[in-house]
C-alpha positions in Angstrom: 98.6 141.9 92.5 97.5 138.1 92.0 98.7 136.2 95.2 99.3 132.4 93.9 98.9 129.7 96.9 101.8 127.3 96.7 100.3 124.5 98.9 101.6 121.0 97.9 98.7 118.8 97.1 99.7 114.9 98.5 99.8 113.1 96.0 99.6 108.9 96.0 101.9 108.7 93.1 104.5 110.4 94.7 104.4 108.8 97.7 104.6 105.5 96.1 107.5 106.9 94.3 109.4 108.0 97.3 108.5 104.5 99.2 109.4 102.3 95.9 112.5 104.2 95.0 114.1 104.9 98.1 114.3 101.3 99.1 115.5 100.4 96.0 118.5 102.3 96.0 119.3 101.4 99.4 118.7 97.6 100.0 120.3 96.4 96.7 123.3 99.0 97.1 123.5 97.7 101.0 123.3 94.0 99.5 125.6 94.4 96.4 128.3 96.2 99.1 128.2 93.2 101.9 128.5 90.5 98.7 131.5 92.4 97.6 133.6 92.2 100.4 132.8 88.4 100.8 133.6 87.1 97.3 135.5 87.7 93.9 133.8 87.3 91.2 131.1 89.9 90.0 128.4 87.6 88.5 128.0 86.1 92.4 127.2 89.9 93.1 124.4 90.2 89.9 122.7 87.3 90.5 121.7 87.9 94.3 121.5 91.5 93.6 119.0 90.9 91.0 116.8 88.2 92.7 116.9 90.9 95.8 115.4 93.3 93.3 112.8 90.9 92.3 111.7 89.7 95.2 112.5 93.2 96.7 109.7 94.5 94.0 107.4 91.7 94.5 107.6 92.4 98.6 106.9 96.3 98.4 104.2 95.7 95.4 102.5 93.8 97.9 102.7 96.0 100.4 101.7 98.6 99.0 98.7 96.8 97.0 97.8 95.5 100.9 98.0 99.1 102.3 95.9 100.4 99.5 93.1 97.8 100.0 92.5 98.0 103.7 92.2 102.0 102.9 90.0 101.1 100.7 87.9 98.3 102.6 88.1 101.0 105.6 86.2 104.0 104.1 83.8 101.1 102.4 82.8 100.3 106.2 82.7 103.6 107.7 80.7 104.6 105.0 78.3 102.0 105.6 78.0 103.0 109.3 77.5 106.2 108.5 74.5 105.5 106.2 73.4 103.5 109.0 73.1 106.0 111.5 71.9 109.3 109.2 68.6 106.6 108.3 68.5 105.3 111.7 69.3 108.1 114.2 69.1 111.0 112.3 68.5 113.1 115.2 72.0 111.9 116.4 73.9 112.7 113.6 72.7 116.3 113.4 73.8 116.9 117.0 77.2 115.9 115.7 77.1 118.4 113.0 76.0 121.3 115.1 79.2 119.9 117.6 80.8 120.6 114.6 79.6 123.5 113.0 80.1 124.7 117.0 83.9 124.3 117.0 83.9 126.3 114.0 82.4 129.4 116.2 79.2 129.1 114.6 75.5 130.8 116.4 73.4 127.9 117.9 70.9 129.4 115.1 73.2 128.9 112.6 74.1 125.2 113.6 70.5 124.1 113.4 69.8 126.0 110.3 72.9 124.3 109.0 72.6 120.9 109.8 68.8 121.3 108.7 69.8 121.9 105.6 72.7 119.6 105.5 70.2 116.6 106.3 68.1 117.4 103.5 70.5 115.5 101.0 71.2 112.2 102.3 75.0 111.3 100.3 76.0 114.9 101.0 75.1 114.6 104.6 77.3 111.2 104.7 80.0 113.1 102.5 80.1 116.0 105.1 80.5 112.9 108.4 83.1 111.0 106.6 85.3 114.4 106.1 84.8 116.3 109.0 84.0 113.8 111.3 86.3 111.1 110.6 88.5 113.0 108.5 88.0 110.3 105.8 88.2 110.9 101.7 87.1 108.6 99.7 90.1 107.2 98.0 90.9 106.0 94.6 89.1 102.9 93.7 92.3 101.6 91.8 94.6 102.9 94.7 95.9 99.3 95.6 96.4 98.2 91.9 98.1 101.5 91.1 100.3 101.4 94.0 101.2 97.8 93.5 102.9 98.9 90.3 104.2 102.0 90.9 105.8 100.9 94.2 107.3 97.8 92.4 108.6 98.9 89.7 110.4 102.4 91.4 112.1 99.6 92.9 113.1 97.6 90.6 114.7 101.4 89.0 116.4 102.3 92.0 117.9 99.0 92.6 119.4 98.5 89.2 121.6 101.8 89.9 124.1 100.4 92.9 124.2 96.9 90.6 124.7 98.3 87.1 128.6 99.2 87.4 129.1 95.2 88.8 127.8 94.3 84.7 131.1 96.6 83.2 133.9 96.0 85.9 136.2 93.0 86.4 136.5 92.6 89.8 134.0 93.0 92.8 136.0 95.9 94.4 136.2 97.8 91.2 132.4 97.7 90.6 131.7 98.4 94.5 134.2 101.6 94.1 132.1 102.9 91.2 128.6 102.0 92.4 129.0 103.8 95.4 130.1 106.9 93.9 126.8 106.6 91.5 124.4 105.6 94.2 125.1 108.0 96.8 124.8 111.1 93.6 121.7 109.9 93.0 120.4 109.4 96.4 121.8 113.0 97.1 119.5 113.6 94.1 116.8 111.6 95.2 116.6 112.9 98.5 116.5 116.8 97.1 114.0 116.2 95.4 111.9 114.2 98.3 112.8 117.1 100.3 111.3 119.9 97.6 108.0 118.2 96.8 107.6 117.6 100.9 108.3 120.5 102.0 111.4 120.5 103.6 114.7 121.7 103.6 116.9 120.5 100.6 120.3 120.7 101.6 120.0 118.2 105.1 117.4 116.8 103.5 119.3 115.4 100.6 122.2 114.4 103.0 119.9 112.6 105.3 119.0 110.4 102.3 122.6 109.6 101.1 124.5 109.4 104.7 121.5 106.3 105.1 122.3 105.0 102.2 126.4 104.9 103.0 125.4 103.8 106.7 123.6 100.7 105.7 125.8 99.7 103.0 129.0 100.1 105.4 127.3 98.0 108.2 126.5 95.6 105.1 129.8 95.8 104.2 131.6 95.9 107.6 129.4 92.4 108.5 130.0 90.3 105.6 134.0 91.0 105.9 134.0 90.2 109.8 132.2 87.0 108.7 133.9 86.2 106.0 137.2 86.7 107.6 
């Protein structure tokens, strides 16, 4: 019988998915709820909701561009070091491999046959410090570019949802009524499917995602109508 592993593989794209589009259901729908109680006429609701959006997108984009370049300026500069000290102090850096190699439950043979042979290729020697010394991969080149994008424009998807009904109702209230109904579905859907790729269970999961969603655009809601009143 063939025995298939089913491990999930993290994936950047998906995480950048999850970030992007879960804010972008939430904020605008939080937003476009707190307007509603506060005024009557719908376009009032549109136009803030859409510049949140933009400068919602713009905001994560950067983030995410940000976090992307600093992993990527990180492993640059630990990867320097680390070609440092394997031409420098050699000798050094194979007593960290054998402390490796050691935790592993390999002979004290085995370690200096090992790191021996490990030393005799200088990259792979760096390749094998960065992993399983500082637990570093080298990332995608493009990671902060690509994330940028993807981040930005999940959110600008997930935050034309809650605003969408305000375009083909009359009244504030009447578009509020129907983009709740739509935004919590699809952040029920949202979060099932969050909670299948990661792992966890789908059921609470998907609640946890949609009860957040009704909580912030309540309190939204709940604050602009104290105020207003």
């Amino acid at each position: 019988m063939i025995h298939t592993e089913k491990h999930l593989k993290s994936s950047d794209f998906i995480t950048d998915v999850v970030i992007g589009m879960s804010d972008g259901l939430t904020v605008p729908f939080a937003l476009a709820a707190g307007i509603s109680s506060a005024v009557s006429n719908n376009a009032i609701v549109t136009t803030a909701g859409i510049a949140e959006v933009i400068a919602g997108s713009i905001a994560m984009g950067l983030g995410g561009y940000l976090a992307g370049k600093t992993e990527w300026d990180h492993y640059k500069s630990e990867l320097a070091k680390e070609y440092y000290e394997v031409e420098n102090i050699p000798e050094r850096e194979k007593e960290e491999v054998k402390e490796i190699f050691a935790e592993y439950g390999f002979s004290n043979t085995s370690q200096i046959m090992l790191a021996d042979e490990l030393a005799k290729d200088k990259d792979k020697w760096v390749k094998f410090m960065m992993k399983f010394e500082l637990g570093l991969e080298q990332p995608d080149p493009n990671r902060a570019s690509k994330s940028a994008a993807t981040i930005g424009l999940s959110y600008v998807v997930g935050g034309l949802i809650p605003l969408s009904p305000y375009f083909f109702t009359q009244t504030p209230s009447e578009g509020l009524k129907i983009s709740a109904i739509i935004t919590l579905i699809c952040l029920f859907i949202f979060g099932y499917f969050k909670s299948k790729v990661t792992g966890q269970p789908l059921l609470s999961g998907a609640l946890k995602v949609m009860i957040i969603g009704a909580l912030a655009a309540a309190a939204a809601f709940g604050v602009a109508k104290l105020f207003g009143a």
